[in-house]
N, C-alpha and C positions, 0 to 999 in steps of 0.2 A: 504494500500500500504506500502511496507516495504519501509526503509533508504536504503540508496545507500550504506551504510558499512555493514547492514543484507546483502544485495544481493553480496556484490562484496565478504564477507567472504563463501559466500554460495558456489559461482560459483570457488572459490578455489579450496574446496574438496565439490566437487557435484561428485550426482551420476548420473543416467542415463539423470534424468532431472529433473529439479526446478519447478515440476508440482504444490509444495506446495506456493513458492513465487509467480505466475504468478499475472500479475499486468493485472488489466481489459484495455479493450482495448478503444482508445481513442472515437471509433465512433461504436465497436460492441457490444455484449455481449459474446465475445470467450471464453473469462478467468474465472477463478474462484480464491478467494483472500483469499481459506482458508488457518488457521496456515501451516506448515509443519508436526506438527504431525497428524494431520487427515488428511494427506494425505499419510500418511504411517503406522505407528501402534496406538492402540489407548492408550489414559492415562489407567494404569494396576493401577491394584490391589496389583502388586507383589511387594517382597522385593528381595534383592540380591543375596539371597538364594534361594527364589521359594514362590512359590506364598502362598497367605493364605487360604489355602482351609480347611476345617475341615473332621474329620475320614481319615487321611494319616496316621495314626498310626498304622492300619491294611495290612498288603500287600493282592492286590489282584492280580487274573491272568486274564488275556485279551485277547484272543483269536482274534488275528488281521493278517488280510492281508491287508498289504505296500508295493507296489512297483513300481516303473517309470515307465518298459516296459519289459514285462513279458517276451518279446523275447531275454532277456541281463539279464541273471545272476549277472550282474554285479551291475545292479541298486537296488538292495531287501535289505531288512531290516539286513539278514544277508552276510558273505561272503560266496560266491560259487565261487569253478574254474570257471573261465574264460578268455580268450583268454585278455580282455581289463583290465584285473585284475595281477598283482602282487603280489605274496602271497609267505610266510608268508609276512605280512602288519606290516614293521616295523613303528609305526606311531610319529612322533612328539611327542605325548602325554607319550613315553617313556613305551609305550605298544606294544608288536606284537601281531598281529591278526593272527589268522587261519581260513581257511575253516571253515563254523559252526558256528562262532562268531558273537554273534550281531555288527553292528556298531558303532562307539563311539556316534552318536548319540541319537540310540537307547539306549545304555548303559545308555547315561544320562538321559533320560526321564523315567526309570525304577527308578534309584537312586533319582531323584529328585521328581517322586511321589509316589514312592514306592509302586511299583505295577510290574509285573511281564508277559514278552510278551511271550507269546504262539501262535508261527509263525504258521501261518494254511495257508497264500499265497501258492494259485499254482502252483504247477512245471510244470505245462504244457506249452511246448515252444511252437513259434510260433503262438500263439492268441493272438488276441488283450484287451485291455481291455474290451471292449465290450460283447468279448468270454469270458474271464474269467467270467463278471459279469451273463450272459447267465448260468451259469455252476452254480456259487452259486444260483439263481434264483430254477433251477433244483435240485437242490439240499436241500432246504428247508433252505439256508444258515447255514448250517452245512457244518464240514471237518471231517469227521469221524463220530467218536464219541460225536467233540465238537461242540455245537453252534457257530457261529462268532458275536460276538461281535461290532468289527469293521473292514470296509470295504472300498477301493474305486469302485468308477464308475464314472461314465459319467452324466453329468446332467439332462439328457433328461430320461437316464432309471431309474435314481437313483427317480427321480419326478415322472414316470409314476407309478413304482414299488409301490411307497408309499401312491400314490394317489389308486391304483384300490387295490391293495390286504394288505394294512396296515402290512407289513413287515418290513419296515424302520420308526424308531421312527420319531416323529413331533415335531424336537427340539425349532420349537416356545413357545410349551406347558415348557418348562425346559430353556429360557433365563435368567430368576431371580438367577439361578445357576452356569449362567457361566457370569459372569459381563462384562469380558473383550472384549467377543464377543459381547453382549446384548451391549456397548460403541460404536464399532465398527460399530454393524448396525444403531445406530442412530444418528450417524454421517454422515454416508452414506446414505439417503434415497434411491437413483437408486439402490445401491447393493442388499440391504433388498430385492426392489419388482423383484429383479433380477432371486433369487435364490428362489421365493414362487412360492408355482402351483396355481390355481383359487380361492382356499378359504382360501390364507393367508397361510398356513402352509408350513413350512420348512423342508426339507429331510437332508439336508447335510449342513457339512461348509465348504464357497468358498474356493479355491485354488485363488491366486494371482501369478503371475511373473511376481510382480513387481504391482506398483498402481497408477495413473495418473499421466505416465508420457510417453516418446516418445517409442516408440518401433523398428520397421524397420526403415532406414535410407537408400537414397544414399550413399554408397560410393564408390568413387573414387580415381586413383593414380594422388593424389594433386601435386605430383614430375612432374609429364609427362605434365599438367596443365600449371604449373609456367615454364619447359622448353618451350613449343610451344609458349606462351604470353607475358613472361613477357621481358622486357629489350629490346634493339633494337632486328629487327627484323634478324632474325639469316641467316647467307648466305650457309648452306649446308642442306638443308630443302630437303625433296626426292621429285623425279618429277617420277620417274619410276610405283608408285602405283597411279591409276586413279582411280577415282570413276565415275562411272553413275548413274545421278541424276534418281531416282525414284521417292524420297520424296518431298508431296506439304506440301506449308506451312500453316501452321494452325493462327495462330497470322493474325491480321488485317493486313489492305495492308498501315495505314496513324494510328499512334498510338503517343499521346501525355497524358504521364499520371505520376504520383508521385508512386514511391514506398518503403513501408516502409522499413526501415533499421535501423540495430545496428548504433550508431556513432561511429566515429575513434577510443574514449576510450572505448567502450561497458560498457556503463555503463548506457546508454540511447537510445531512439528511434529515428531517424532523419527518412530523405525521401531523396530519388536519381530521380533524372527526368531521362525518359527512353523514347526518342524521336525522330522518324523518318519520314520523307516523303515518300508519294505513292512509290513504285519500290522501298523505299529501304530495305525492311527488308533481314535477311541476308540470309533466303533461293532463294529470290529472287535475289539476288545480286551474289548469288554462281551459283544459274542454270543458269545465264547470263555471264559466264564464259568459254571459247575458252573450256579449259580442266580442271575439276578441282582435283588438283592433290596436292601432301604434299605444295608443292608452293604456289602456288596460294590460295587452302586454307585456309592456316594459314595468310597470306597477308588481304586476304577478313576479316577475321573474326576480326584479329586487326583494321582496318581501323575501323571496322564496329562499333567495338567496341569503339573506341576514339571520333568518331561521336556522335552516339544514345547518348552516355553519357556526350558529351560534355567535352571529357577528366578527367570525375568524375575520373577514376582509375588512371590517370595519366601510369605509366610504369606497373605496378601492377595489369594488368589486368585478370589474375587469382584469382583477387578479387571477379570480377564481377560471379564466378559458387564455391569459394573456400572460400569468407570471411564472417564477418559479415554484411556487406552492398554487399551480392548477391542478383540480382536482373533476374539473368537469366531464361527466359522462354522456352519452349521447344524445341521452333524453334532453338532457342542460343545453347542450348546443343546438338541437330542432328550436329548443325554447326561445334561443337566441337569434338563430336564423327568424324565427315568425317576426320577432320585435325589430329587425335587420327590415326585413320584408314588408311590414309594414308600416313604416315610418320613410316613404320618399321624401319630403318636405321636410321633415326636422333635420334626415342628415345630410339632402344635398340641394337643400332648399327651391326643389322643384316637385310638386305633389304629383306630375304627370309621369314620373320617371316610373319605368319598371325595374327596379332594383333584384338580384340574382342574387340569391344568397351562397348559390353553391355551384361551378358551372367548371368544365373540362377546356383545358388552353385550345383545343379547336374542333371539329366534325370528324376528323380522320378513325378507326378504328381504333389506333393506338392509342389516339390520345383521349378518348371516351371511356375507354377502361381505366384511365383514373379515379374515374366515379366512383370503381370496384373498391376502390381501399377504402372505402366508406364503412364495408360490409367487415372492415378488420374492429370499427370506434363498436360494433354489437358483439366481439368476442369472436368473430372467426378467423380461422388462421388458416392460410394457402393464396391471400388474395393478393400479401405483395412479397411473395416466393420470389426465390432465384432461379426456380424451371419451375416453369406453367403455374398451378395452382399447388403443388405437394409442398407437403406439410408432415414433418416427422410426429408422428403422435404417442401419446405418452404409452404405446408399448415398445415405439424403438421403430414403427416400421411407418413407412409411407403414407401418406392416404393424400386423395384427391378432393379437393375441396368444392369442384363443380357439381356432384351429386348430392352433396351432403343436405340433411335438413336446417340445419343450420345456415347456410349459404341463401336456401329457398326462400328462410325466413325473414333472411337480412334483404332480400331484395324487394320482398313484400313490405317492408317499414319504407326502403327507397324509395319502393313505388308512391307509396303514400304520402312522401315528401315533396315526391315530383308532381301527386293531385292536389296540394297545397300550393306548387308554385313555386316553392324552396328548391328546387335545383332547373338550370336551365331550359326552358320547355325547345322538343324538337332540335337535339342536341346534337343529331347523326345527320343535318339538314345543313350544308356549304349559306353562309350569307343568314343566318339566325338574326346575330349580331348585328352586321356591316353589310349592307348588299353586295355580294359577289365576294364576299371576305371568310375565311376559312379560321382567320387569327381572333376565335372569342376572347383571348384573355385583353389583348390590346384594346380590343372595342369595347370590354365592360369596363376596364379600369380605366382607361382615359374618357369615358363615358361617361364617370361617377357612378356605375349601376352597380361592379362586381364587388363579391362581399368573401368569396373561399375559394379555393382552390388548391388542391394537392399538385404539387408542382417541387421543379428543384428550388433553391433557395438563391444562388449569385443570379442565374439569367432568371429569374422572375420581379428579384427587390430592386433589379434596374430601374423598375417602373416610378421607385421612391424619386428617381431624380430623373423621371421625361416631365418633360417641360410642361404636357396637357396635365400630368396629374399632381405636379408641384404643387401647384397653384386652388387642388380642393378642400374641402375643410378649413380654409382661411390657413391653408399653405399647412395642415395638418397632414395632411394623405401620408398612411404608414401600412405598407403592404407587407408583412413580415411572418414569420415561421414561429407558432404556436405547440407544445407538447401536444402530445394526441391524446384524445380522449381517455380516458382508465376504465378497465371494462374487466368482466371477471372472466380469462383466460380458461381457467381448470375447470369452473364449475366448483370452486371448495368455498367462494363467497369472500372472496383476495379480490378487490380492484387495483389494476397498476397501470402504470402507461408502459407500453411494450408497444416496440416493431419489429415487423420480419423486413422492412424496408431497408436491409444494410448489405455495404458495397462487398463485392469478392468479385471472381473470375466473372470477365465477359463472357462474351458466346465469340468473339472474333480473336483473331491471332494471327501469325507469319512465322511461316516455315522455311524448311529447306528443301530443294528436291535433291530425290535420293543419284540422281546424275550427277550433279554436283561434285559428287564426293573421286568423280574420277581425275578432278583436278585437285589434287592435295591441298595444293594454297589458296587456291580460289576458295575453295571447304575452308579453312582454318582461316581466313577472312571472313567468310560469314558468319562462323563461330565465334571469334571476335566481337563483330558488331553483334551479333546476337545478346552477349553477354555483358557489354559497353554500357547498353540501356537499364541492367541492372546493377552497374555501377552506381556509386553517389555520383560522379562527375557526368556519366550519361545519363544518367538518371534528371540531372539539372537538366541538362541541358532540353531533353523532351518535356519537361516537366515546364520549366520556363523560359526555352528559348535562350541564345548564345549571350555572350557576357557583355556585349552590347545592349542588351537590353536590359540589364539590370544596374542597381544605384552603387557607386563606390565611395569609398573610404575617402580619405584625403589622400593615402599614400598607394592607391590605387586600385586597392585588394577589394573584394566586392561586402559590401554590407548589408548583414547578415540579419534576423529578427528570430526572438525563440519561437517556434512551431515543433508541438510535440513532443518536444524536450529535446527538437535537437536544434542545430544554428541551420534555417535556410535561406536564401536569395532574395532580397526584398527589389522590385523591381523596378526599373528608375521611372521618374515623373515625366518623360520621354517616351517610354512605354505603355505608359497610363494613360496620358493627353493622346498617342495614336491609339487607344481600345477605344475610347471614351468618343473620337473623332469618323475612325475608319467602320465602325462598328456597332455604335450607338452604348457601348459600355457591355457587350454580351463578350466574355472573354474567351467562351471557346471558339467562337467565327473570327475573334481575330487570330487567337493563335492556330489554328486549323488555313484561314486566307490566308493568313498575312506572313507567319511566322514559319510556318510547315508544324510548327509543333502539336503536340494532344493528340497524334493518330494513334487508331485500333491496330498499334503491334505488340510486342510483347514488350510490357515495361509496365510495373505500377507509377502513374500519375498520383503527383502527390498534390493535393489541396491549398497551398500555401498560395500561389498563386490564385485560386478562386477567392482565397479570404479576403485577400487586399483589394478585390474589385468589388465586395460586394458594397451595396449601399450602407452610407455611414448610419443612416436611422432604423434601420435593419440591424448594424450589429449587435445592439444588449441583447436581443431577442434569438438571435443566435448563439451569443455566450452564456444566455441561458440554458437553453436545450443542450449545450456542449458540457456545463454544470451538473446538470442533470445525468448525464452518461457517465460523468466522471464520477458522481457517487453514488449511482445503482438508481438509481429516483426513476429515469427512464433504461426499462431494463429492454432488450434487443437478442436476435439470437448470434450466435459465434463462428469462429471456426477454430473452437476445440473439440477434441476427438473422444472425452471422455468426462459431459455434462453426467449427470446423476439425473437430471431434470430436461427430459427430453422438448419441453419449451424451446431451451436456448439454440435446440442443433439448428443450423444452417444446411438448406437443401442444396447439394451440389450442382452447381449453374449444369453439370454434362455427368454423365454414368456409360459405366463403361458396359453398354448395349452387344450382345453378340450382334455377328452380320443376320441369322436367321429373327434375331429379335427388332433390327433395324426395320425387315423384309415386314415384319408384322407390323409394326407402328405405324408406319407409312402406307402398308397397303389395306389394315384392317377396320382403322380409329376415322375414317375419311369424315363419314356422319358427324363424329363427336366432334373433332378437328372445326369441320362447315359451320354447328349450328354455337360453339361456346373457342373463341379466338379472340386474341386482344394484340395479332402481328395489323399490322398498315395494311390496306388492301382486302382484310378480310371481312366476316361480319359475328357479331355477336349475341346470340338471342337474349343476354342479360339486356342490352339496350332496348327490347321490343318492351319486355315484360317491363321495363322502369315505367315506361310512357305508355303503357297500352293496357299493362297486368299481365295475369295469367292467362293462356290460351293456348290456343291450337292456331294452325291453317298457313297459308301462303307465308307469313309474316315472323311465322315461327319456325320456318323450315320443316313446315309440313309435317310437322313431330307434337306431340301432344303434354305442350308445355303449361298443362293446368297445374294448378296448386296442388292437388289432391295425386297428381302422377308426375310429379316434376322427378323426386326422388329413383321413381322405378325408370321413367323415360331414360335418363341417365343415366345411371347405372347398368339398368339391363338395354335398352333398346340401343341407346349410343354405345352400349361396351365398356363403360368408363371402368368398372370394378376389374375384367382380364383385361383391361390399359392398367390401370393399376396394379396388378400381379406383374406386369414383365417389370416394372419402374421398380417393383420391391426384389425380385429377381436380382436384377441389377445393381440394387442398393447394396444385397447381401455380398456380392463382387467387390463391390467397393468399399466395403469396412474389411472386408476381407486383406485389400492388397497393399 
């Protein structure tokens, strides 16, 4: 357990989250207590300079394809015209770039191992990675003339590839050569058996964004919060917007229970009593209401609130969903969403506004399944897994959370949130918001209308400093990152705040092809760079871009800010003023355009950079949540390999699937896949049933998604329960290896 000066210098300049400090938990096993640097990069090999690798005195050339997203010119190793691109690239580093130019990243990975990148990436727009890797496969991984070298893909083809046709090198056989990686995974046990297919052997090196720590968060406008709550109770509140009750309440009818909390100083853990009588919870106190409307409302919910807590908030009752001692469960936040909901004129002093209290960053599939992590604030688990929906349950084995009744349940209170009006109506519907506009979050918040949203935390609290939404609440507008709800997990009558929302392996990586190895040095260059990236000095450099873009000392050496407990890169006001310029303040499209840095290869991305971009009125609310991880208050699951309390395990992003078990998942699941998906492009029957209910027909894929058969539909008619058998199959493979 660290000192209380490690933790309070940590949560100074922390980054996403204090995943490396977290202090075990008084009564579970949530936490894990390792250093900070195994929880971020590992001890390197390297010096200031670059790492010590031998034969760099030779330059070789490397035949590689690098790039984000093959549909954006923008993201690839070098510059291309593009639309999200400004060119010529006059850059900080007192270089202009042109069309054609590697990026300074790339630049420096050439100079500092001295080797030479021969771009053989794709130009073929509009495939996915998928496609492209399709195309090399076809190909014999060749681009021409040249062999490819190095590649990305997807973890699933990059493992089947190398398992069935021995095309992609077995860089288990070659970890002696790359130290910093071979550190890295035995630090890491979960990760090692993460990224192996059945017989131990390794295709790729992970991609990280980011490594045990929080990922999606609520947030919410904290301004509109502390208006409705806090202070006496305000006498122009709107009565003109009514709500009709829909929603039941989920929380017990008689609840006497402690829950954990930051103290006053956050600098410790206390506990808040959270206590009511039969009839009084606060859905039921609002549905027993004449009318309930901006008024009355917010009246209930303070009342309600000084009660249950026994005046713990005292005035300050925007604590109770906004501070370090939040204790609200989801019944409390509907409660709040209604008085959100129905008070246009008090908070954005226009009574014609339709105000959102809860709505997804846009139409697309993927980003609608945000919605989903809602159904996590009622206590179900699988909804923000690391593969699909699975969820280790307290016997140790798998289970799938799209059949469950629990799942069914939680989508039926959604539904009833979205017949109130509390979550965006016609959500799956391009132009909702903005005509012809696909971006809801842009159009609610700079609108005044949007009120929550599950989203990451740097590219969303950008919004605190656009210029449309400076300027609402009398220059109040605070879009920031709230604890989640506390809900009782086990079923033993424990409310805590928990997420499964935390960072580990991607799904993407870059390999080697197993041709490759017929030139020894070309091989042992790739191995090199392979292993550079999990250096500290390559680690920087992807992480933040070449030492031009960062602040120095006086005497020239780069200056440094504690993160995690250890010294990283603070990045200079040159770097900042181009994010802030090139890019509207989103700092992975600059350093993905602009920089080359942040791409899906094998390196864990470390945080420290997102922290210093994100918005200044954002951060307490972030080193809140970071507070809270660090002393157990918000518990999360892990990647330890021997919890007691199967809560904490962390579901492995890939499983090492036989080829016969591949053959089955992809040719058997097709139904279950079609009608319950949350990839881009596909569709979801959880969306139909939010805005529609339960049903059957056309709308439901034809499958009979009533209330009364949601359970057996699933399970037996979609397959999901023998989809679930190969996944536990599998799982017993991988605790195995």
């Amino acid at each position: 357990m660290k000192s209380n000066k490690i933790l309070m210098s940590v949560i100074c300049l922390s980054a996403i989250a204090l995943a490396g400090c977290n202090k075990t938990s008084d009564n579970t096993s949530s936490s894990t207590s390792k250093t900070p640097t195994s929880t971020s990069t590992p001890t390197s090999t390297s010096t200031s300079s670059g790492p010590m690798y031998d034969d760099l005195g030779t330059s070789q050339t490397l035949n590689m394809s690098v790039f984000y997203d093959t549909k954006n010119n923008a993201t690839k190793m070098k510059y291309y015209e593009d639309s999200k691109l400004t060119l010529p690239y006059a850059s900080c580093d007192g270089t202009t770039y042109n069309a054609g130019d590697l990026k300074p990243v790339w630049k420096a990975l050439q100079k500092n191992l001295n080797f030479i990148i021969n771009d053989v990436t794709s130009t073929t727009s509009g495939k996915d990675i998928k496609a492209i890797f399709t195309e090399y496969q076809t190909a014999g991984f060749k681009s021409g003339n040249n062999q490819i070298n190095i590649a990305q893909g997807n973890s699933d083809q990059i493992i089947s590839e190398g398992t069935n046709n021995n095309t992609i090198l077995d860089l288990s056989q070659y970890l002696d050569k790359m130290p910093n990686f071979k550190s890295f995974l035995a630090d890491n046990p979960v990760v090692k058996k993460t990224i192996m297919d059945p017989n131990g052997h390794i295709y790729y090196a992970p991609y990280f964004d980011g490594f045990d720590d929080i990922e999606r968060m609520l947030m919410v406008r904290t301004d509109w919060v502390t208006k409705l709550l806090d202070g006496d109770l305000p006498t122009n509140l709107d009565t003109a917007t009514k709500i009709t009750s829909s929603y039941t309440a989920t929380m017990p009818d008689y609840l006497d229970t402690n829950v954990d909390v930051l103290n006053a100083n956050q600098d410790g853990k206390t506990t808040i009593a959270k206590k009511y009588d039969s009839g009084e919870g606060i859905i039921t106190k609002m549905s027993g209401l004449s009318e309930i409307n901006g008024s009355t409302a917010v009246k209930a919910l303070r009342d309600y609130i000084d009660k249950t807590y026994s005046n713990a908030y005292g005035t300050k009752r925007s604590d109770l969903f906004c501070g370090g001692n939040a204790a609200y469960d989801v019944d409390e936040l509907v409660a709040l969403f209604r008085c959100v909901k129905a008070n246009p004129y008090f908070l954005t002093g226009d009574a014609s506004k339709n105000i959102v209290p809860l709505f997804p960053r846009a139409a697309t599939n993927d980003r609608t399944s945000d919605l989903w992590r809602l159904a996590s604030f009622f206590g179900v688990r699988g909804v923000d897994s690391r593969n699909g929906y699975m969820y280790v349950g307290s016997d140790g084995k798998l289970h799938d959370a799209r059949g469950t009744a629990e799942m069914r349940d939680a989508l039926k209170h959604i539904h009833e949130m979205y017949q109130e009006g509390l979550i965006l109506q016609d959500f799956t519907t391009k132009g909702t918001v903005t005509a012809g506009n696909d971006d809801f979050r842009a159009g609610l918040l700079e609108g005044d209308r949007g009120f929550a949203s599950f989203d990451y935390n740097q590219t969303t609290t950008i919004y605190n400093d656009d210029a449309k939404c400076k300027v609402l609440n009398d220059g109040k507008f605070n879009f920031s990152s709230i604890l989640p709800a506390v809900a009782d997990f086990e079923g033993n009558g424990t409310y805590i705040h928990y997420t499964e929302s935390w960072r580990s392996v991607k799904t993407q990586g870059w390999f080697i092809t197993s041709a490759t190895a017929d030139n020894q040095a070309v091989l042992k260059r790739c191995l090199d760079l392979f292993d550079y990236l999990y250096s500290d000095v390559g680690n920087r450099l992807m992480s933040y871009g070449p030492d031009d873009y960062l602040a120095k000392n006086e005497d020239g050496t780069i200056k440094t800010m504690d993160y995690q407990g250890k010294q990283v890169p603070v990045l200079s006001d040159a770097c900042k003023s181009e994010l802030a310029t090139l890019t509207g303040g989103n700092y992975t499209n600059y350093y993905r355009f602009y920089v080359g840095a942040t791409y899906p290869v094998g390196y864990v991305k470390q945080q420290g950079m997102e922290y210093q971009t994100v918005s200044k009125a954002a951060l307490p609310y972030l080193n809140t949540i970071n507070q809270a991880i660090a002393y157990g208050v918000l518990q999360h699951v892990n990647h330890k390999d021997d919890n007691t309390d199967h809560l904490y395990d962390i579901v492995p992003t890939t499983l090492p699937f036989t080829a016969a078990e591949n053959t089955t998942l992809s040719d058997t699941y097709t139904d279950l896949e079609k009608c319950i998906n949350n990839n881009k492009g596909k569709t979801n029957v959880y969306s139909t049933i939010v805005m529609k209910g339960f049903g059957s027909g056309a709308d439901y894929q034809n499958q009979d998604f009533s209330y009364e058969n949601f359970c057996t539909t699933v399970k037996t008619v979609l397959k999901c329960d023998s989809y679930t058998k190969i996944y536990n199959d599998a799982y017993t493979r991988f605790k195995a290896l």
